[in-house]
C-alpha positions in Angstrom: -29.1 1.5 -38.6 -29.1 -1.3 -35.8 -29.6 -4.8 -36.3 -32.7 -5.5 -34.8 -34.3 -2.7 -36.8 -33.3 -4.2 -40.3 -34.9 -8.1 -38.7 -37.9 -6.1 -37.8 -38.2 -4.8 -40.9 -37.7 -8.0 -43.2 -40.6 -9.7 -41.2 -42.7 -6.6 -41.8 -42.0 -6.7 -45.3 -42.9 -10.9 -45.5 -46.0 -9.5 -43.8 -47.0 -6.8 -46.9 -46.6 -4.3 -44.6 -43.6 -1.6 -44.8 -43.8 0.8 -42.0 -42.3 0.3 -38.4 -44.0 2.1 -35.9 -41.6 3.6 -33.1 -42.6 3.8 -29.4 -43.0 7.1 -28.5 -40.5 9.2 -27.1 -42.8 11.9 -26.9 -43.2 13.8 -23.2 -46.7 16.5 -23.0 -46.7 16.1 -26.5 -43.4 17.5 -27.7 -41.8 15.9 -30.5 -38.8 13.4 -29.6 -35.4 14.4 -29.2 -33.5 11.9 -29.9 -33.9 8.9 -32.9 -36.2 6.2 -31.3 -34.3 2.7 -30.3 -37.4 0.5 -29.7 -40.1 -0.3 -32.6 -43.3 -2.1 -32.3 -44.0 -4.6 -35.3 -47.5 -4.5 -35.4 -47.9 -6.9 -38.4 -45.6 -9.8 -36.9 -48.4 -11.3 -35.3 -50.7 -11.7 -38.6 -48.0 -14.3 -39.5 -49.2 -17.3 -39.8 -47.9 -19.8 -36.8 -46.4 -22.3 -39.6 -44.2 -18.8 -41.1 -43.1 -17.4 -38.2 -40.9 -19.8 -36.7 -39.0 -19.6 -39.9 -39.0 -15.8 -40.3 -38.1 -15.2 -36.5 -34.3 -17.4 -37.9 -34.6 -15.6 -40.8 -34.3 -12.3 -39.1 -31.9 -13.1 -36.7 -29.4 -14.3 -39.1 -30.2 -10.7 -40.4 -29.5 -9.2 -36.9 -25.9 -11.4 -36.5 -24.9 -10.9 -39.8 -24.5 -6.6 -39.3 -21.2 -4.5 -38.1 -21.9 -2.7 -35.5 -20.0 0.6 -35.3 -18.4 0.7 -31.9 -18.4 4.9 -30.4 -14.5 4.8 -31.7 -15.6 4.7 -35.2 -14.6 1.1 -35.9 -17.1 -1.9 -37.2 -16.5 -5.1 -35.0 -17.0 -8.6 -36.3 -17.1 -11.1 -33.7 -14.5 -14.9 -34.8 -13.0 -13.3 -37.4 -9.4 -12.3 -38.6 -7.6 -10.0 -40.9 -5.1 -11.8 -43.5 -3.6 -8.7 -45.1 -1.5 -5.7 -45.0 1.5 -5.7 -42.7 1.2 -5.7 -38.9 2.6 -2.3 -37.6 2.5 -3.1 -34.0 0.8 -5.1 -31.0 -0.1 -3.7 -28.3 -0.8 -6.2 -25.0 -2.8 -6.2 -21.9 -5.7 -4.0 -23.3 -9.3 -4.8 -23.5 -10.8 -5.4 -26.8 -12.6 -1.9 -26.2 -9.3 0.0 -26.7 -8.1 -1.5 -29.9 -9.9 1.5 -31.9 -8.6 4.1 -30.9 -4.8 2.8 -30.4 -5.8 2.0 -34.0 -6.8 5.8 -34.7 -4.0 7.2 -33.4 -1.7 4.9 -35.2 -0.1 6.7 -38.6 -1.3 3.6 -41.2 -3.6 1.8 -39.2 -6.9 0.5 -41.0 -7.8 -2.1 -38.5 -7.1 -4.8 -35.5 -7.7 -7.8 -34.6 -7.7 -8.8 -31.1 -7.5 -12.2 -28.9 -6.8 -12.9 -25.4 -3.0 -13.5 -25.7 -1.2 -12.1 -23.0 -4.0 -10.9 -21.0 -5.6 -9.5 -24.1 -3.6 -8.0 -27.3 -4.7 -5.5 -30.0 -3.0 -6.6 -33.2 -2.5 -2.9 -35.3 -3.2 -3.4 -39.2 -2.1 -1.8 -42.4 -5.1 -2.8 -44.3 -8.4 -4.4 -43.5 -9.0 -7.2 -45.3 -8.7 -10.0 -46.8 -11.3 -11.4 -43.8 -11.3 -14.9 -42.7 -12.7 -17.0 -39.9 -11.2 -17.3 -36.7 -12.5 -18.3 -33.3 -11.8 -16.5 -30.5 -10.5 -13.4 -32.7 -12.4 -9.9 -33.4 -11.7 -7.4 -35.4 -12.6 -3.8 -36.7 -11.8 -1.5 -39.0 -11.5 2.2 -39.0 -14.9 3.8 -40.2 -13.7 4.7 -43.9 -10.1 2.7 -43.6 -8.6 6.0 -43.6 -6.3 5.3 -40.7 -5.1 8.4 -38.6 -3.6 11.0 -40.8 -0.7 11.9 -38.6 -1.6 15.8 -37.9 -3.8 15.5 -34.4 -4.4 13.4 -30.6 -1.1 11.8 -28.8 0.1 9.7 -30.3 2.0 7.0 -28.7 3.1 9.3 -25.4 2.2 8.3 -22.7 2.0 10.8 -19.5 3.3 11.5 -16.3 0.9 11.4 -13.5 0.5 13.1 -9.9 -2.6 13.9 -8.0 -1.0 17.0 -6.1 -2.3 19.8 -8.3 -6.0 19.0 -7.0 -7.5 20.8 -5.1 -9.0 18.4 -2.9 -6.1 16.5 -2.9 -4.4 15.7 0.5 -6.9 13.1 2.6 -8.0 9.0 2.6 -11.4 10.8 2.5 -11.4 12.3 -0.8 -8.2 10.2 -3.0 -10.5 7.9 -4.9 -12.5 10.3 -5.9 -9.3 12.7 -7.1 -7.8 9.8 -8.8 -10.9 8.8 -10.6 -11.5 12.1 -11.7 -7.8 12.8 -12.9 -7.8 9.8 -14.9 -11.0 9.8 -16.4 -9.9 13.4 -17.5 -6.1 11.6 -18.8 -8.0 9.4 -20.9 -10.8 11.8 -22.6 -7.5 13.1 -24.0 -6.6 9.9 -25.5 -3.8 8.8 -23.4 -3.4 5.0 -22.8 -0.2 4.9 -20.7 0.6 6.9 -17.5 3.8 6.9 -15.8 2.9 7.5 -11.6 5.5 8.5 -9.0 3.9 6.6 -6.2 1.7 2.9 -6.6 -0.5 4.2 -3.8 -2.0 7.5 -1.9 -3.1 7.9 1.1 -3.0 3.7 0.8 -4.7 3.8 -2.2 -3.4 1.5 -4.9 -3.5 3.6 -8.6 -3.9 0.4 -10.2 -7.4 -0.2 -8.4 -8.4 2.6 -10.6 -6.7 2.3 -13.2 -8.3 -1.3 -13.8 -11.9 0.2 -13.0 -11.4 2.9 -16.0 -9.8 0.5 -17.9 -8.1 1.6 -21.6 -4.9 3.1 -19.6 -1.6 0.9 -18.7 0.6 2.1 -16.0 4.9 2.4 -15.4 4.2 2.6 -11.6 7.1 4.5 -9.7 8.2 3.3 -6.1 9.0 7.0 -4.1 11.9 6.8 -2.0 11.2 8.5 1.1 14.2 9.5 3.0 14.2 8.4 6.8 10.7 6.3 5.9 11.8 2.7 4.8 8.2 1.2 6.0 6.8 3.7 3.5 8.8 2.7 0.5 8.3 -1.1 1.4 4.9 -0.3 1.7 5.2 1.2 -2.0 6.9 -2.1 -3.0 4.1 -4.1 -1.6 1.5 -2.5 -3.3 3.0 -2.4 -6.6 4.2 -6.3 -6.5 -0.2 -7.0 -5.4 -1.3 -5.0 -8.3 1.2 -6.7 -10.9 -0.7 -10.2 -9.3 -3.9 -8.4 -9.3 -4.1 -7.2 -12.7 -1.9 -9.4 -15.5 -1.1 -6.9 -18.0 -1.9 -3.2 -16.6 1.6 -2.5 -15.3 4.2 -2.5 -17.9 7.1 -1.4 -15.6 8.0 -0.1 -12.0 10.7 2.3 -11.4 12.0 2.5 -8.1 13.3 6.1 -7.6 13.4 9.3 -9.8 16.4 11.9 -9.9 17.5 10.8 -6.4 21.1 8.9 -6.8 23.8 12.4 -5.6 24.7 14.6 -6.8 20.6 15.5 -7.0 19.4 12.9 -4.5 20.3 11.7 -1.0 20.4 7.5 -1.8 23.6 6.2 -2.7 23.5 3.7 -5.7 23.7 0.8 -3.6 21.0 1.6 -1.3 19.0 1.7 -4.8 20.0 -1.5 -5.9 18.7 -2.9 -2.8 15.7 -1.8 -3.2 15.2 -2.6 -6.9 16.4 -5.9 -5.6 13.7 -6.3 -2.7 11.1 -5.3 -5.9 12.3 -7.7 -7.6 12.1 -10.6 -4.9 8.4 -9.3 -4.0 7.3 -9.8 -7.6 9.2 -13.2 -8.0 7.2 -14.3 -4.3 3.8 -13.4 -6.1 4.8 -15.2 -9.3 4.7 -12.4 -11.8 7.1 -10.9 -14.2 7.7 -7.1 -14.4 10.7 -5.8 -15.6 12.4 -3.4 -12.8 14.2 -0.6 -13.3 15.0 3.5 -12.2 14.6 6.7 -13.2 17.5 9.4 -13.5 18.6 12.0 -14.9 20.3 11.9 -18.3 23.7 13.7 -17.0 23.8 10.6 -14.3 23.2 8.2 -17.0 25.7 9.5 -19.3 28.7 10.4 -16.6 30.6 6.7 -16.9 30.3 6.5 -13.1 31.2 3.0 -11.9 28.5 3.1 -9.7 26.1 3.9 -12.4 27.2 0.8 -14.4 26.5 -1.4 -11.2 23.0 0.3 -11.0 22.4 -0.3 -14.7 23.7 -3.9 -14.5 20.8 -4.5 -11.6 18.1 -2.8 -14.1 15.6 -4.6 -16.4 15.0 -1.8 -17.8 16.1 2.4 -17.4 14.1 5.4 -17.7 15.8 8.2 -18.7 15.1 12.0 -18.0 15.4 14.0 -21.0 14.9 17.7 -21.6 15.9 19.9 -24.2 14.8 22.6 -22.8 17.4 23.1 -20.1 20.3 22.9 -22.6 21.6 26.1 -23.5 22.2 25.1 -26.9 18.9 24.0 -27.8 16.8 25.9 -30.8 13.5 26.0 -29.5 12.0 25.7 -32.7 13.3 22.9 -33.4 14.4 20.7 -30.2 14.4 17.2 -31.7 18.1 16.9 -32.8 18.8 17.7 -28.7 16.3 15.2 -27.7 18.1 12.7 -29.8 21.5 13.2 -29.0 21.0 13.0 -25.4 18.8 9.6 -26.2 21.6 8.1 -28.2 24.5 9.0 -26.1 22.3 7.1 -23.7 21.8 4.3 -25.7 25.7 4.0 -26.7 26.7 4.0 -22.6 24.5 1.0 -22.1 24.1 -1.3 -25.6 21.2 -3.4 -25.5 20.0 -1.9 -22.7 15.9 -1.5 -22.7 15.6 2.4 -22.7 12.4 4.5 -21.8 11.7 8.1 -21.8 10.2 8.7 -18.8 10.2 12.3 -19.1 10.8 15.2 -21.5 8.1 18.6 -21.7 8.6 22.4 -22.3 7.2 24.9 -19.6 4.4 27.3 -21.1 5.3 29.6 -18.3 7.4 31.2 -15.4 10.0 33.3 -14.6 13.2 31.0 -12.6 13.9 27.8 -14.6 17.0 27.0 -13.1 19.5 28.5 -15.1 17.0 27.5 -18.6 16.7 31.2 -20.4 14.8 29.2 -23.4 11.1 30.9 -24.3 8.1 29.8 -22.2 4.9 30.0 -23.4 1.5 27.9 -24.3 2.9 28.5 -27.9 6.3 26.8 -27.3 4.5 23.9 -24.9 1.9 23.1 -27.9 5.1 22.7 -30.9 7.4 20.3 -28.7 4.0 18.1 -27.3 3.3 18.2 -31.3 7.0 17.3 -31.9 7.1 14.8 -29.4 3.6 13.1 -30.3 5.1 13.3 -33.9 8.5 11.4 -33.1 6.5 8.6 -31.1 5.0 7.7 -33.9 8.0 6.6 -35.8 10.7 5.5 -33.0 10.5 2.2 -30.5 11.0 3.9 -27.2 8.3 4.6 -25.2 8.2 8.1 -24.0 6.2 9.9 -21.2 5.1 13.0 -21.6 6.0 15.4 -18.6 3.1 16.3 -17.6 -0.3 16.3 -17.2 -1.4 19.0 -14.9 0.1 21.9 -13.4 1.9 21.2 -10.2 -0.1 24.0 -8.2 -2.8 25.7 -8.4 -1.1 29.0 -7.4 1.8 27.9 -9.9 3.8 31.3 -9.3 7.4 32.1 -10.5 8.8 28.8 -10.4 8.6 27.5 -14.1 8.6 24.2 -12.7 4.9 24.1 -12.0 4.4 25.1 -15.6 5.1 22.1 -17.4 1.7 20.8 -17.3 -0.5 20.5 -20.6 -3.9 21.4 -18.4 -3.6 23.7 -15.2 -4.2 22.5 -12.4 -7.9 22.6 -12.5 -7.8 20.3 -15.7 -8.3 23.2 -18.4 -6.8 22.3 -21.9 -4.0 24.8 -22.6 -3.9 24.0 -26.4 -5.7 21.4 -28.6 -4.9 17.8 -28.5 
């Protein structure tokens, strides 16, 4: 029940009279199909002129006083605060819009509060009251306080992201238009954090649409194109403008994936110069991003003295981690890989910040380079679960590899498998 139906109804009731009269929503005389939203109070003008004044404040302190239930499932109060429970995390740079659901899909959460700190900041809590008054603060609490039960949606993974699998991906002409749909499709999901290869297309920045979606925060990557060092400085550019642009939205940029040898054709210092030159663009715009690279977790881990430089010129590393493609994995349960690799990791480089900036299970295909572990939608749907299930109760971010299918033909290659939708954005399990 809305708020200006319950003031219409208390100066209908001062009036004697106890029926609101809805505006039709009638078309060639069918009935309405939907609940009407607009009601006429006929009897509000047989107040007299000395009365209504004082109804009409009456009323609205009825209409200010309500909770409105936001489509998340959460009631909002406007300059208030929650004094109780423990906090169980904060989660900056989001619009007061997203606090709900990062609140649903938070084991334990009840309710948030949320200010402008930091370019905006949900504030996750364990219980939902005691309320008090706060300017500047809002809050809201899960329909029912029952916080998310742990058993269903992401989590807090985050996913990788690329465009290629459209299949009107490949012009200026029709990028916006492919981005915007890709992550409007990300974020009915329930996804809140990408990780991108590129920070633009075709010359168009992802942060332009991420910011008009809004809800979703990005670890932009820089791509390293061999031969093309006006193309990676134009990556560098755009990713240092949308930093400046939008306070808050990227997290983290990552300049290079999987391409220090023996995999990739840069040496480590031609790396370090260009996490460097990031660096220097993001200092010349006055914005702090920590800068970092992706590789793989055998680089990482190899005690390469080269490595250690690289690490040394990192804010922060993301590491490649996959189960899957160790022979001694137990596909039924992977975790205990996935965390060995993470801490061996972790004990190379001490106090080092460490993402997971990818780990997935292919649902599919026949060459896996070397990998002879199952593939099917079966296996894909228990390590995403697994996954979802450890980011829930571990610091370190983790992005989920991937989104779509690579291709659209995907073939042999089990590669283009990894994908939790095909390449035309169908579901291949529940969320």
């Amino acid at each position: 029940m809305t708020g200006p139906y319950n003031a219409i109804r208390l100066i209908n009731a001062f009036n004697g009279i106890r029926r609101i009269v809805p505006i039709s929503n009638t078309v060639s005389g069918n009935k309405p199909d939907r609940k009407p939203t607009h009601f006429v109070p006929y009897a509000t003008a047989q107040l007299s002129v000395k009365m209504r004044p004082k109804l009409m404040w009456l009323a609205l302190a009825c209409v200010l006083a309500v909770k409105y239930v936001d489509a998340a499932g959460c009631q909002k109060q406007s300059n208030k605060d929650i004094h109780g429970g423990q906090a169980i995390r904060d989660v900056s740079g989001r619009r007061e819009s997203d606090c709900c659901q990062l609140c649903r899909e938070t084991s334990g959460c009840k309710a948030y509060a949320w200010n402008s700190y930091q370019g905006g900041t949900c504030w996750l809590k364990s219980a939902s009251g005691p309320i008090v008054d706060a300017a500047g603060t809002s809050i809201g609490i899960l329909d029912g306080s029952g916080g998310n039960p742990g058993g269903s949606g992401v989590g807090q993974l985050g996913i990788c992201y690329s465009p290629f699998h459209h299949p009107n991906y490949g012009s200026a002409a029709t990028i916006r238009s492919v981005l915007t749909e890709d992550i409007k499709k990300i974020k009915s999901l329930g996804f809140n954090s990408i990780r991108t290869y590129y920070a633009e297309y075709f010359g168009q920045s992802i942060a332009d649409i991420l910011n008009e979606q809004g809800g979703v925060t990005a670890a932009l990557g820089i791509y390293m194109y061999p031969d093309h060092a006006d193309w990676i400085d134009a990556q560098i550019n755009t990713a240092a403008a949308a930093a400046k642009r939008y306070p808050g939205l990227i997290k983290a940029i990552y300049v290079g994936n999987e391409n220090i040898p023996p995999v990739g054709g840069f040496s480590v210092d031609s790396l370090i110069g260009y996490i460097n030159k990031m660096k220097q663009k993001l200092s010349q715009q006055g914005v702090s991003v920590p800068v970092g690279t992706v590789q793989r977790y055998t680089e990482w881990v190899s005690g390469r003295e080269d490595v250690k430089r690289l690490v040394n010129a990192c804010d922060v590393i993301g590491a490649n981690l996959y189960p899957f493609f160790n022979a001694g994995t137990n596909p039924a349960d992977p975790v205990p890989v996935f965390d060995s690799q993470l801490q061996s990791v972790k004990n190379k480089f001490p106090g080092k910040r460490i993402e997971i900036t990818e780990t997935g299970w292919p649902s599919g295909g026949s060459t896996c380079n070397g990998s002879s572990q199952p593939r099917s939608v079966d296996q894909i749907r228990s390590y995403f679960q697994k996954m979802r299930d450890w980011s829930r109760s571990h610091s370190e971010k983790v992005y989920y590899f991937q989104d779509f299918n690579k291709v659209t033909n995907p073939g042999n290659d089990c590669e283009n498998y990894f994908g939790i939708m095909d390449a035309y954005g169908n579901k291949k399990f529940d969320i």
